[in-house]
C-alpha positions in Angstrom: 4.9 -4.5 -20.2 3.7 -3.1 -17.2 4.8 -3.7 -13.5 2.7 -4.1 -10.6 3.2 -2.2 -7.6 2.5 -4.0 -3.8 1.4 -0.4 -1.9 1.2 0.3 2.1 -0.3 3.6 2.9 -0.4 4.4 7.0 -3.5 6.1 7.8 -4.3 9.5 9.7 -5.2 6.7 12.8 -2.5 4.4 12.3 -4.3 1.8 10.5 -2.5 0.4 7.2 -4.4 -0.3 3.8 -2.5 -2.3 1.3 -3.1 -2.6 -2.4 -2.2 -3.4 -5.6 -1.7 -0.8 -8.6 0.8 0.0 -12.0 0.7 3.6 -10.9 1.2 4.5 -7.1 1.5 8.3 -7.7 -2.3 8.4 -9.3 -3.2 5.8 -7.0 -2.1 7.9 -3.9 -3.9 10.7 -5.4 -6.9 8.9 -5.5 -6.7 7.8 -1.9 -6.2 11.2 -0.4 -8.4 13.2 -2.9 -11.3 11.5 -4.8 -14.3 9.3 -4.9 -11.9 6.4 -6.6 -10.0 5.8 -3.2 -10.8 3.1 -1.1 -14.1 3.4 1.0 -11.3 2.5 4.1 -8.8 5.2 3.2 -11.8 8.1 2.6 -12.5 8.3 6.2 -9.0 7.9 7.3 -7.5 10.7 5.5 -4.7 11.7 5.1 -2.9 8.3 3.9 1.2 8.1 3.2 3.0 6.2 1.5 5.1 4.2 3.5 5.9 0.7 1.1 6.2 -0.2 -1.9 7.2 -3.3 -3.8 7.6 -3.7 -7.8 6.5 -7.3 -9.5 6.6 -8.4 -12.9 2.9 -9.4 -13.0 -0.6 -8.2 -11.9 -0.2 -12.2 -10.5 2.6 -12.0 -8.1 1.4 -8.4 -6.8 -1.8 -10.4 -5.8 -0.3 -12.8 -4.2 1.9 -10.8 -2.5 -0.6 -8.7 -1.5 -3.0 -11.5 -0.3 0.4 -12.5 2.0 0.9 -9.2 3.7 -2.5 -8.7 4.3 -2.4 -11.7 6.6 0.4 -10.5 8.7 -0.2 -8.4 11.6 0.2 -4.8 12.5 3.7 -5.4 14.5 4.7 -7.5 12.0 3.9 -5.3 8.9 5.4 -2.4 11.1 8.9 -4.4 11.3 8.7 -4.8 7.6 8.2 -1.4 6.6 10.7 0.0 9.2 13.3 -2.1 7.9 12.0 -0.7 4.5 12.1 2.4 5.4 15.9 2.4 6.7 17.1 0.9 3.8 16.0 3.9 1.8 
């Protein structure tokens, strides 16, 4: 079975884009290089990666998702700073 990855890029103007995806190294790819990245991310380019989270379903990687999308910038900043630390 697969597991689903909760993604934060930061974007070339500071911006975040979150996402959902089973693959975050082709997903990256596809963000920084091709046609299949998000229409947000092609004219914010270059994108990092900057968070990730694993879940067992496509399910709770929605939800999550659908949860740190509602947060604000500070807020997503503190999370991913303390992410980032812990690493």
């Amino acid at each position: 079975m697969r597991k689903w990855c909760l993604y934060v890029l930061l974007c070339a103007d500071g911006t975040y884009y979150t996402g959902i995806t089973t693959e975050i190294s082709r997903r990256l790819a596809e963000h920084n290089s091709t046609a299949k990245g998000a229409k947000y991310t092609r004219g914010r380019r270059p994108v990092r990666l900057v968070y990730y989270k694993t879940y067992e379903d496509q399910s709770s990687a929605q939800k999550a998702e659908h949860k740190f999308k509602r947060l604000r910038h500070a807020q997503k900043a503190r999370i991913i700073e303390k992410y980032t630390k812990n690493r």
